[in-house]
Legacy VTK file of the C-alpha trace (Angstrom):
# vtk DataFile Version 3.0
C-alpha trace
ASCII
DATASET POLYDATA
POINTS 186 float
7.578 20.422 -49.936
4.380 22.272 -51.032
3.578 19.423 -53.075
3.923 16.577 -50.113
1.619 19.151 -48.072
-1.148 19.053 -50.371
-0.601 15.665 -50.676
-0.885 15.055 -46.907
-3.869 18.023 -46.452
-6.087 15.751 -48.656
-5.255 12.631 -46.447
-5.767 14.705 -43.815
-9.473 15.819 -45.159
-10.428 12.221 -46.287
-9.576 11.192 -42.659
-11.407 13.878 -40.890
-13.022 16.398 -43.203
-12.359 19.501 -41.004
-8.630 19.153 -39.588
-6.105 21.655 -40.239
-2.784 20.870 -41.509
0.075 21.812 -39.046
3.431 23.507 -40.737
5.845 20.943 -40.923
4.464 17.387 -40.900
4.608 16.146 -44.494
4.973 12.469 -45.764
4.700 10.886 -48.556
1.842 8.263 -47.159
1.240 9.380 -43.813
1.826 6.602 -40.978
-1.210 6.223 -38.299
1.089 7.950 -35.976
1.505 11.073 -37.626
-2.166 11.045 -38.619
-2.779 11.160 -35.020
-0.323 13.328 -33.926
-2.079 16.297 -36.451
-5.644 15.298 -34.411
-3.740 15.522 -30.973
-2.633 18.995 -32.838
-5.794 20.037 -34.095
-8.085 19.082 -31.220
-6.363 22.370 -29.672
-8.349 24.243 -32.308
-11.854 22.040 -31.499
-11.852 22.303 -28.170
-12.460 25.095 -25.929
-10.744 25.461 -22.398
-12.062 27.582 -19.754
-10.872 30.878 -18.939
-9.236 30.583 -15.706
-7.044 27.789 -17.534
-4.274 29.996 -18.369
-2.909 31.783 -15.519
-1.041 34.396 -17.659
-1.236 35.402 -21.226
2.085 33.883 -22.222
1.028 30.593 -20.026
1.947 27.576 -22.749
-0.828 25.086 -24.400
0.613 21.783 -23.274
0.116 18.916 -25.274
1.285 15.925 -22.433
2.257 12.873 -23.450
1.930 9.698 -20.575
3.883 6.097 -21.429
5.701 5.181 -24.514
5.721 8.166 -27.608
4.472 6.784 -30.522
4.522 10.334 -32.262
8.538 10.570 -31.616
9.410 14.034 -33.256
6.588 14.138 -35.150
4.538 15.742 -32.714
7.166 18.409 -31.869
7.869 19.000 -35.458
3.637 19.849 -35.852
3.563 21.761 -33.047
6.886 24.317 -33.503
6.413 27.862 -33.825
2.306 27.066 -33.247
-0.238 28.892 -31.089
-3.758 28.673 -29.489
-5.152 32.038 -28.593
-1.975 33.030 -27.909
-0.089 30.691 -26.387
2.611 29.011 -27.555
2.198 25.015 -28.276
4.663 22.671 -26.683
5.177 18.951 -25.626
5.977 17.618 -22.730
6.786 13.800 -22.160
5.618 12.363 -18.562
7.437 8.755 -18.175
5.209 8.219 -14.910
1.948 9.804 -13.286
4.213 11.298 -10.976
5.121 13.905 -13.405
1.607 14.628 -14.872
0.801 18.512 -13.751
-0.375 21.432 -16.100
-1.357 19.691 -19.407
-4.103 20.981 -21.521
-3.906 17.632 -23.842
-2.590 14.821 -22.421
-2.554 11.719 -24.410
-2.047 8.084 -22.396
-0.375 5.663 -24.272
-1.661 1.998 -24.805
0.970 0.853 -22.312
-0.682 2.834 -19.658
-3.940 1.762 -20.010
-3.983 -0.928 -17.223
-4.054 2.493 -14.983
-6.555 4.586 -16.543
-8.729 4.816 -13.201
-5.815 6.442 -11.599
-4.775 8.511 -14.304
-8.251 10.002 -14.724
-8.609 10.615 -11.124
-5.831 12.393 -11.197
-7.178 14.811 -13.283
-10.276 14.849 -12.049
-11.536 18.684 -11.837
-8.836 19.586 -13.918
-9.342 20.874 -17.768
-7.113 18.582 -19.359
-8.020 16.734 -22.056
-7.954 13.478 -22.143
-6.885 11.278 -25.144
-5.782 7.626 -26.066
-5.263 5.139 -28.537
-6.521 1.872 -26.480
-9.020 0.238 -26.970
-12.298 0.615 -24.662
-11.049 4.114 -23.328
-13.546 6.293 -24.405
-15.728 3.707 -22.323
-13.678 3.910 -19.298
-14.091 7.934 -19.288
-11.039 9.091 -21.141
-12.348 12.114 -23.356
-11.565 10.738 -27.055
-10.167 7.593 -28.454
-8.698 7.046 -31.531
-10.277 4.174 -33.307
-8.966 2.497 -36.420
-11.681 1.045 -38.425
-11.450 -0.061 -42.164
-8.255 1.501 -42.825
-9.345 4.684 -41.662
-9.256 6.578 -37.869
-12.352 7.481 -36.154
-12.966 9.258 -33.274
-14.808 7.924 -30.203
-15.842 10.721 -27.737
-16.676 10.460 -24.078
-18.714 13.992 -24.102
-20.151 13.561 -20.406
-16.196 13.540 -19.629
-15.416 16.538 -21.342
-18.072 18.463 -20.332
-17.677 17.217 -16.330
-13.661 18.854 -16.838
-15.232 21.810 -18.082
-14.071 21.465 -21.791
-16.652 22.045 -25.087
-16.092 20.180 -27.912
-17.022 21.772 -31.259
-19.943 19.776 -33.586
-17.389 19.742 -36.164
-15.402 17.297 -33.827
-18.783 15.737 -32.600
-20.319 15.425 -36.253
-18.170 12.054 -37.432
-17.309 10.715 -34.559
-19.103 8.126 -32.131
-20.278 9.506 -29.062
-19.980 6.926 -26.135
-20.707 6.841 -22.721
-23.917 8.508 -20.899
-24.069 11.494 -23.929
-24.471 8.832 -26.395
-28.090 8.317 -28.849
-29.398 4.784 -27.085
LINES 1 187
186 0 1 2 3 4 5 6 7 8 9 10 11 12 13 14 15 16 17 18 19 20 21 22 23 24 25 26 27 28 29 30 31 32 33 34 35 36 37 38 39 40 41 42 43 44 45 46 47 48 49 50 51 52 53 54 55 56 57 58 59 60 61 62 63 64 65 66 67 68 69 70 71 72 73 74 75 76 77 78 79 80 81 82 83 84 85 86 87 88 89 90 91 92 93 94 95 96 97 98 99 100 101 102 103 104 105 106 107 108 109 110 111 112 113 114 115 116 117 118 119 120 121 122 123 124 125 126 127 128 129 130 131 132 133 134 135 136 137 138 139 140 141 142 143 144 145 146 147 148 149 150 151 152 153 154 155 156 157 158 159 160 161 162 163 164 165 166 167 168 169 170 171 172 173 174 175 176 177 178 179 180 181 182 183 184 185
């Protein structure tokens, strides 16, 4: 086991050069699924929420997740027995916008794309993070998209969104990734 997590750390590194490894997610050759799920886990590390976000001390970090779950268990594996500043990291699985409330990640699948004004105006005002695989999302104002380019996943980051929710990103997310939308070097 230590072996296939030192084995996934350095894929891990290579991919992103300052995530953490969560307990509990180890592969051989890590799918682009799980390599995603550890950023959905480790942006709760490079982001910082305001302070009003938790009502209570005990008040769990949400990680939300809207249309089909490509992560599966995955996700909940990386996740168990994990904490931000306290709280305790879950997932929750919203199978319609409906459902969407407290969420301090929520990542919109690919098949929900086609309502990405809605879902973002939802949340609108809220501190949720916003997060999806599609293409052109970052564009549309969700907060970070996961781009696959050569092989490899980049990040494409929506800053003016992040910041108009009230959320800072940390350089060390900002540093590789492309920064798109009104924040983004013309």
């Amino acid at each position: 086991m230590a072996v296939l997590k030192g084995a996934l750390r350095l894929v891990l590194f290579a991919v992103a050069g300052f995530m953490v490894y969560p307990r509990g997610l180890a592969a051989d050759t890590p799918t682009e699924d799980q390599v995603q799920a550890v950023f959905l886990y480790n942006f709760s590390r490079f982001v910082e929420w305001p302070a009003q976000t938790f009502a209570t001390p005990d008040d769990p970090f949400v990680i939300g997740i809207l249309g089909s779950d490509p992560f599966g268990a995955r996700l909940d594996e990386a996740v168990r027995n994990e904490q931000v500043n306290g709280h305790p990291l879950t997932v929750r699985r919203f199978h319609n916008l409906a459902e969407v409330d407290n969420c301090q990640i929520l990542f919109v699948d690919r098949s929900e794309i086609a309502r990405i004004g809605q879902i973002l105006a939802l949340l609108d005002h809220r501190s949720t993070l916003t997060v999806s695989q599609a293409d052109g999302a970052a564009q549309r104002g969700v907060m970070i998209q996961f781009a696959t380019e050569n092989s490899r996943i980049r990040l494409r980051i929506n800053v003016e969104s992040a910041r108009a929710s009230g959320l800072t990103i940390s350089s060390k997310l900002l540093r590789p990734a492309e920064i798109v939308g009104k924040g983004a070097k013309e």
